[in-house]
PASEBA-1860 file (N, C-alpha, C; in nm, 3 decimals):
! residues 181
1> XXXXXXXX> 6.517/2.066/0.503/6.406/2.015/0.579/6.281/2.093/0.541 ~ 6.152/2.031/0.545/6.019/2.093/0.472/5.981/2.155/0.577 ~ 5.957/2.295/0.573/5.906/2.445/0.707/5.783/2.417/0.689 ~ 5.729/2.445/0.810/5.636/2.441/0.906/5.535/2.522/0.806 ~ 5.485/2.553/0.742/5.346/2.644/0.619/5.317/2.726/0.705 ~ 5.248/2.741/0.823/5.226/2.865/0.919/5.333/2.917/0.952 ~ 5.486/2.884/0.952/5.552/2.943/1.030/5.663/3.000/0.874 ~ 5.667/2.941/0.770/5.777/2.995/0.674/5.755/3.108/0.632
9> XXXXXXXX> 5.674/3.097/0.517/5.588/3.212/0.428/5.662/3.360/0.433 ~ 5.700/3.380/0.531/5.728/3.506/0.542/5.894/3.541/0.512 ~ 5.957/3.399/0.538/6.087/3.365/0.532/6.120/3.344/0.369 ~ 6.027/3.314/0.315/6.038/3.274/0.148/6.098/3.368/0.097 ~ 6.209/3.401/-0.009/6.181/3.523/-0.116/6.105/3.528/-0.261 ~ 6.127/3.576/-0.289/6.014/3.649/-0.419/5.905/3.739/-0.389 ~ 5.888/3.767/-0.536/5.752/3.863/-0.512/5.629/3.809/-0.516 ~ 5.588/3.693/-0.495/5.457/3.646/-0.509/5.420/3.702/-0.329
17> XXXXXXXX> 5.239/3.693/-0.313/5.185/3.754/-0.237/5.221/3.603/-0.111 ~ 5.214/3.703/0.022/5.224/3.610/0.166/5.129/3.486/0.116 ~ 4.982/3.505/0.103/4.889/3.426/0.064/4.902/3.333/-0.071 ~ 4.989/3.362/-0.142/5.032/3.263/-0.243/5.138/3.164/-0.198 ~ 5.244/3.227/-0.113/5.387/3.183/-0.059/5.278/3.077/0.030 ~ 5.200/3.099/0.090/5.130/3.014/0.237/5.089/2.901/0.153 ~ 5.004/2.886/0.037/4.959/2.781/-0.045/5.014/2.736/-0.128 ~ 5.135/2.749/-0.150/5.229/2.721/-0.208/5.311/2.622/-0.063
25> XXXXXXXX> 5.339/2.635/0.014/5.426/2.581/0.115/5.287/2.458/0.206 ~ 5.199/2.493/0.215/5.105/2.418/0.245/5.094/2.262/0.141 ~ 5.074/2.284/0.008/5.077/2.193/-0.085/5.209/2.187/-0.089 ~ 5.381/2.227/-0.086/5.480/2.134/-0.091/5.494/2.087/0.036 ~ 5.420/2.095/0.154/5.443/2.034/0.295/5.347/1.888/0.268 ~ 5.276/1.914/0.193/5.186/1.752/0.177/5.274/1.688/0.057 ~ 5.324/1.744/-0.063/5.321/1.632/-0.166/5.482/1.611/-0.124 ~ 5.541/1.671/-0.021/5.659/1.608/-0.036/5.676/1.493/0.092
33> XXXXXXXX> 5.576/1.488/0.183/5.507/1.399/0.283/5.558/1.445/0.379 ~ 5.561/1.559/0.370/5.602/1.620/0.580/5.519/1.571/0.655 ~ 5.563/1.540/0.790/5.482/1.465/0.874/5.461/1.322/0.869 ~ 5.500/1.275/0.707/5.416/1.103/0.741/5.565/0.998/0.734 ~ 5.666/1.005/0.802/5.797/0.926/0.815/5.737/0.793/0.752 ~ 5.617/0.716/0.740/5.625/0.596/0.663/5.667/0.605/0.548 ~ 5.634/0.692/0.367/5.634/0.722/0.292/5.801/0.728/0.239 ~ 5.785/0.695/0.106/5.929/0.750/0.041/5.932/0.872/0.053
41> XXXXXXXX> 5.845/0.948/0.016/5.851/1.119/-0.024/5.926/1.236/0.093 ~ 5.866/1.115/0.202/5.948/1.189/0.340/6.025/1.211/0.352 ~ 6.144/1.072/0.343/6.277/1.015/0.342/6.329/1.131/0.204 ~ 6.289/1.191/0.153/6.372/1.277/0.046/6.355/1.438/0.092 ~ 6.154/1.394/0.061/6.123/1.538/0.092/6.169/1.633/0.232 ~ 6.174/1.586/0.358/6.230/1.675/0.436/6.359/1.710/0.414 ~ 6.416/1.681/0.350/6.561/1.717/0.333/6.566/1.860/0.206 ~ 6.456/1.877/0.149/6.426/1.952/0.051/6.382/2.103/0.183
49> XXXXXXXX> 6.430/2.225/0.058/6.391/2.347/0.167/6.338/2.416/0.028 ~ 6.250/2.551/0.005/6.184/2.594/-0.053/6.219/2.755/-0.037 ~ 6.274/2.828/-0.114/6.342/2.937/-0.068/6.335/3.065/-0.164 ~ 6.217/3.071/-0.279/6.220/3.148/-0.359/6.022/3.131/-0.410 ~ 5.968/3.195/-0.427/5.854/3.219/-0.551/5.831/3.321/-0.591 ~ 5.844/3.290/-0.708/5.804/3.461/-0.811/5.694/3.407/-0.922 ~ 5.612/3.545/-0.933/5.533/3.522/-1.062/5.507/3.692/-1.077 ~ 5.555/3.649/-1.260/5.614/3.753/-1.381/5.506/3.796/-1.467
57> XXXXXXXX> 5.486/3.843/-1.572/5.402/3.865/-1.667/5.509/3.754/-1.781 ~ 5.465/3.707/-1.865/5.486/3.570/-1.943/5.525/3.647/-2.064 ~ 5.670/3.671/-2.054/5.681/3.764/-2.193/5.673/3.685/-2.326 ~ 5.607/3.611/-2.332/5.585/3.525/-2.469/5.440/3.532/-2.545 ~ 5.353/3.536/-2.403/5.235/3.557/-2.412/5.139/3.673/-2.339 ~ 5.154/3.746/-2.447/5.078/3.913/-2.344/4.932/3.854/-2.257 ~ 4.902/3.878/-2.124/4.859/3.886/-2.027/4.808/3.779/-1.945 ~ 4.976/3.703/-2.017/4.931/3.566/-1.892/5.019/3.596/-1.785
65> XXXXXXXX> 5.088/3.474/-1.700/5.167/3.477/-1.628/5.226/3.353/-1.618 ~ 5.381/3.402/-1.556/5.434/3.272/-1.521/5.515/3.267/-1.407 ~ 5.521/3.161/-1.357/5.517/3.125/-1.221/5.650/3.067/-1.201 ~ 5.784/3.126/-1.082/5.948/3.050/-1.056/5.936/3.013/-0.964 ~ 5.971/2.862/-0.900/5.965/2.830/-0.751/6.129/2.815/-0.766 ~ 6.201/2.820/-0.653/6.324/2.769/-0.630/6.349/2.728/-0.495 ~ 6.350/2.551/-0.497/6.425/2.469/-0.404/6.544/2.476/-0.405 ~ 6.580/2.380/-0.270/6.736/2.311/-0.262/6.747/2.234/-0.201
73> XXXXXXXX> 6.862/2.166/-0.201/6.885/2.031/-0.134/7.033/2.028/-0.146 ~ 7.068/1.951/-0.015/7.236/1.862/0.014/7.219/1.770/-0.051 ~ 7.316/1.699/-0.153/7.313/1.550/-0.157/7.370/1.455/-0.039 ~ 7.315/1.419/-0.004/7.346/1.328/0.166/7.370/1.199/0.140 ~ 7.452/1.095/0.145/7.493/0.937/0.171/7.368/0.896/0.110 ~ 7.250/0.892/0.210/7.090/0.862/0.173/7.035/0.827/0.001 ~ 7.158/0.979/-0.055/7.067/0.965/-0.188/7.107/0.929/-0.293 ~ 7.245/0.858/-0.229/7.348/0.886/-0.364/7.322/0.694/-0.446
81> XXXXXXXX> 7.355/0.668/-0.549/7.345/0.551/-0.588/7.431/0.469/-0.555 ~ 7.494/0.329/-0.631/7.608/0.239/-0.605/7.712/0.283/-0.654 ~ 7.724/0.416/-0.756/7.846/0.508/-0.734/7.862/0.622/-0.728 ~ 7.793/0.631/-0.615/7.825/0.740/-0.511/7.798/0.869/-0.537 ~ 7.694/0.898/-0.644/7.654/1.021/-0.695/7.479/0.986/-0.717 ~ 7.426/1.097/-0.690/7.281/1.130/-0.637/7.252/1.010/-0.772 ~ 7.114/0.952/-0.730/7.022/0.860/-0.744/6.969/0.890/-0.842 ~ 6.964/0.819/-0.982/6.821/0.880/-1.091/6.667/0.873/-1.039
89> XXXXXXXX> 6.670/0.800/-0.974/6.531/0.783/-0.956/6.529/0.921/-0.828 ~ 6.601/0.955/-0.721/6.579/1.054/-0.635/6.553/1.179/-0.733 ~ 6.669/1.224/-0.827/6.635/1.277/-0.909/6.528/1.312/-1.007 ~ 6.440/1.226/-1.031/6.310/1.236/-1.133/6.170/1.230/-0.957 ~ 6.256/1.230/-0.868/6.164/1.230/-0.783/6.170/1.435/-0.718 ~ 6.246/1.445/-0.734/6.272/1.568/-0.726/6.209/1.670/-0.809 ~ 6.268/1.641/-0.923/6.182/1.709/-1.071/6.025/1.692/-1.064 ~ 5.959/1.579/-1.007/5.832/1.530/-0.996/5.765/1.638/-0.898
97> XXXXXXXX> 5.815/1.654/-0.786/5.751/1.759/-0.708/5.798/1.865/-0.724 ~ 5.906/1.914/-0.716/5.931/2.072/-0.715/5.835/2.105/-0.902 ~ 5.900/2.082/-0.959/5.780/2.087/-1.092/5.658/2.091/-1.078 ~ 5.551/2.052/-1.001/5.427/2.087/-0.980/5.436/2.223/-0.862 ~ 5.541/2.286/-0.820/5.510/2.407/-0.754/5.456/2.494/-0.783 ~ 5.571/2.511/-0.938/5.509/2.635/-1.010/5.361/2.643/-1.060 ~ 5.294/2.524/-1.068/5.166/2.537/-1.125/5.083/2.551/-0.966 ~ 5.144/2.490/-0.892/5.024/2.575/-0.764/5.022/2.669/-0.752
105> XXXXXXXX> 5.142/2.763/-0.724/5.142/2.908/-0.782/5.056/2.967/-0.872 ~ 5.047/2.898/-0.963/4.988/2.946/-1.039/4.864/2.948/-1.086 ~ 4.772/2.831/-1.023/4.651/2.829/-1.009/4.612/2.865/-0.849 ~ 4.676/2.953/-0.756/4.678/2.992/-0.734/4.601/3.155/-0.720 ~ 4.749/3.213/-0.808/4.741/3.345/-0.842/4.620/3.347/-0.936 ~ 4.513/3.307/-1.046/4.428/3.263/-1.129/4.313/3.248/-1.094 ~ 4.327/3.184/-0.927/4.191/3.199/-0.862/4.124/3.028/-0.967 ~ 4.214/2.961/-0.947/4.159/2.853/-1.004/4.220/2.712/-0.944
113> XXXXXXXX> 4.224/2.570/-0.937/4.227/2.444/-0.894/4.394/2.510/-0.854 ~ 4.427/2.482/-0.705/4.513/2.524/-0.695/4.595/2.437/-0.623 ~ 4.529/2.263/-0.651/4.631/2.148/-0.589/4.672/2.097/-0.717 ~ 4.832/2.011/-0.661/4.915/1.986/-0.812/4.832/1.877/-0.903 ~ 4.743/1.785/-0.895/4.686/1.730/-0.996/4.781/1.582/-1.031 ~ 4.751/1.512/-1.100/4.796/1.391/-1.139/4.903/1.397/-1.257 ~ 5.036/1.339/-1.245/5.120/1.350/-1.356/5.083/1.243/-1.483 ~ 5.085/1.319/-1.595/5.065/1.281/-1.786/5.244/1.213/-1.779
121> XXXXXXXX> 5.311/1.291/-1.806/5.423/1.276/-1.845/5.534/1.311/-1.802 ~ 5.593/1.250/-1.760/5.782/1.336/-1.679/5.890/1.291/-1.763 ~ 5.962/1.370/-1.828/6.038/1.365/-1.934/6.166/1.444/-1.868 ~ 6.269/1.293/-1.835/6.410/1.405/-1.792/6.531/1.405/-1.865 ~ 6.637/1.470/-1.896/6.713/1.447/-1.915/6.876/1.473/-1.834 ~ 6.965/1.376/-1.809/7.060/1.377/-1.729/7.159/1.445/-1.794 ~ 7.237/1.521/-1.756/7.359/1.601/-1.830/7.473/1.575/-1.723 ~ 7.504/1.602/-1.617/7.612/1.556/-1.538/7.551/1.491/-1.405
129> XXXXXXXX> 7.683/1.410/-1.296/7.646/1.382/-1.202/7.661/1.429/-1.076 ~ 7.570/1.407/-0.995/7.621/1.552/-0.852/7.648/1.415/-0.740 ~ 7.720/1.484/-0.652/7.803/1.428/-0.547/7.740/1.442/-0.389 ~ 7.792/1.344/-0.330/7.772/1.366/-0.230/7.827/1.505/-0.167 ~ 7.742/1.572/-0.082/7.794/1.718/-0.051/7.789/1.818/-0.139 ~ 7.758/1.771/-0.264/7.695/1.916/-0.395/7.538/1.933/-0.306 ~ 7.574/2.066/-0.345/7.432/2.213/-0.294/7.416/2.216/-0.458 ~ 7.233/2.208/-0.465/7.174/2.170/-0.585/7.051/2.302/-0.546
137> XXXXXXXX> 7.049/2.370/-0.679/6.967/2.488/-0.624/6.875/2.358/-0.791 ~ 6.670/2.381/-0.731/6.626/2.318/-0.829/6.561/2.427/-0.848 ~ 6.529/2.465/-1.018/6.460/2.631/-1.064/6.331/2.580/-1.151 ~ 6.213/2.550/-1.092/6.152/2.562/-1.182/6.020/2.619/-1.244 ~ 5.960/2.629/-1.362/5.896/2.763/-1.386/5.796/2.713/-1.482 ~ 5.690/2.740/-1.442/5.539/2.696/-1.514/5.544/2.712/-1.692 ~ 5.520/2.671/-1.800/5.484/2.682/-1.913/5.359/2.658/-1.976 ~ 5.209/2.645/-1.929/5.150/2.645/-1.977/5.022/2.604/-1.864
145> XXXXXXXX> 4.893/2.670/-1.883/4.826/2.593/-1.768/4.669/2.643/-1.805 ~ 4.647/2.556/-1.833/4.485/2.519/-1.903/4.402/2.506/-1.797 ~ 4.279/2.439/-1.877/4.193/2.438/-1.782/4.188/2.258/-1.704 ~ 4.230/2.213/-1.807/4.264/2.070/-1.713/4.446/2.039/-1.741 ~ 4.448/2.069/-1.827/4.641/2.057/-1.883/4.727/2.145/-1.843 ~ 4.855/2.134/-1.776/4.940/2.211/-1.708/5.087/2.129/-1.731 ~ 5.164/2.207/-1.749/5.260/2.168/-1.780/5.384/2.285/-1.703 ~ 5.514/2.252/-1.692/5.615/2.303/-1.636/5.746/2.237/-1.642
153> XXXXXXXX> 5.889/2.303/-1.605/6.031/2.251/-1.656/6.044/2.289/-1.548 ~ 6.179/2.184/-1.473/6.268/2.215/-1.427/6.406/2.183/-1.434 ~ 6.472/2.273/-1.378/6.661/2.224/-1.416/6.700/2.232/-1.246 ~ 6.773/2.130/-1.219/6.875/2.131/-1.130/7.025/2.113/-1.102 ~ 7.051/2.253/-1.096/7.171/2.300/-1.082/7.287/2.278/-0.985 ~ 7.390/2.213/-1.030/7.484/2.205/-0.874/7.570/2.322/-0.853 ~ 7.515/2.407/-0.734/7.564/2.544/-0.687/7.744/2.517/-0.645 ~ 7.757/2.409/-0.630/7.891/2.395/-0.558/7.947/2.385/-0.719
161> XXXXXXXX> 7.939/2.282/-0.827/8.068/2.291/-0.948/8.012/2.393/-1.062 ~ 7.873/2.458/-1.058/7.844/2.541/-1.118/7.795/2.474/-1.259 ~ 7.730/2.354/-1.240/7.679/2.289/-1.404/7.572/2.257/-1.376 ~ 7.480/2.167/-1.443/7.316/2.154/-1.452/7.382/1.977/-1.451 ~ 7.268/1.937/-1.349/7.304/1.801/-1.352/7.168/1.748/-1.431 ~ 7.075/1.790/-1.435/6.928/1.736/-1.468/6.814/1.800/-1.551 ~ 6.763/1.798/-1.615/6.644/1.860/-1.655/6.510/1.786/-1.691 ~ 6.423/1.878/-1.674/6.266/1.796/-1.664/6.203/1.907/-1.742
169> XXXXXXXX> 6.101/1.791/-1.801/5.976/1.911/-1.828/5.832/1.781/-1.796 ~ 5.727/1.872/-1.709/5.673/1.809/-1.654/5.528/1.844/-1.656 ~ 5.442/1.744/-1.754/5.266/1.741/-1.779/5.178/1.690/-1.672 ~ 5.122/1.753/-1.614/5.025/1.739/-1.520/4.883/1.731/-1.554 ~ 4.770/1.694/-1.513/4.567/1.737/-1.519/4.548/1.701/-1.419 ~ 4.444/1.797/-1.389/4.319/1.761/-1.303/4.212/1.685/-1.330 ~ 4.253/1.539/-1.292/4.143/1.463/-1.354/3.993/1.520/-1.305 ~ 3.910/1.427/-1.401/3.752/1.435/-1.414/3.735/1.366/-1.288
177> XXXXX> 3.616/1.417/-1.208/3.534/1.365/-1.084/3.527/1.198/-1.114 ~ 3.529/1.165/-1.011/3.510/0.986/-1.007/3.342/0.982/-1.058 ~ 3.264/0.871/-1.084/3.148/0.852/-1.114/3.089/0.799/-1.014 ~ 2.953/0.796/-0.985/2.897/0.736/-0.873/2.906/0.620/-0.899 ~ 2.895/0.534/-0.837/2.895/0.355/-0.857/2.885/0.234/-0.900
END
């Protein structure tokens, strides 16, 4: 279920700062539609919990950074398809938001545009299928983040048979201002 942004933050682990954990949980309390029960995002997203952020020094690239969020989720009746194992489309809906975490984090920590922005490209690939009642830890971790281009991967893991059911890698921008009229 998606926590309350004033009331989690403190409950999160990792080492990112209270004030990153708070804007970080603030923006996954909107894009996963806490509060608005009309929406698809609801019907998934409260069932999603948020339980980890870290940000590292980017050992690839001396003095950037990079940014780990880690969700989870039950697979519940709700999500599963016509045989009986979690949904592709719930799935790339999953990858869709937890994947823009790490870049709030991370524009964030940067002191720069620090809402997730409009998706370029979501690129997944399926490797096994998870079950009703698989515990799915989702890990994912920023790779690149420009000044309008941002990009990030995630994998989701089923904690209960111990395999990767999914993977994403996921292009985001901050579009250009609308034009006047």
């Amino acid at each position: 279920m998606s926590q309350p942004a004033s009331l989690a933050a403190l409950e999160v682990a990792g080492n990112a700062s209270q004030e990153t954990k708070q804007a970080c949980l603030e923006q996954f309390n909107f894009i996963t539609g806490a509060g608005s029960p009309a929406g698809f995002a609801w019907s998934i997203g409260r069932r999603l919990h948020l339980s980890q952020i870290d940000v590292e020094p980017n050992v690839e690239e001396q003095g950037k950074k990079e940014a780990k969020v880690v969700c989870g989720i039950t697979v519940e009746p709700v999500l599963q398809n016509a045989i009986g194992t979690l949904h592709g489309g719930c799935t790339a809906f999953l990858i869709d938001d937890c994947s823009a975490l790490p870049l709030i984090v991370l524009g964030h920590e940067q002191q720069k545009n620090s809402t997730p922005g409009v998706s370029q490209n979501l690129s997944i690939y399926y490797h096994a299928p998870a079950f009703v009642g698989s515990e799915l830890r989702i890990v994912s971790t920023s790779l690149a983040y420009g000044s309008r281009i941002m990009s990030s991967r995630s994998e989701i893991w089923d904690r209960t048979k111990q395999r990767l059911i999914a993977s994403g890698v996921h292009t985001m921008m901050h579009p250009s201002p609308s034009r006047p009229g």
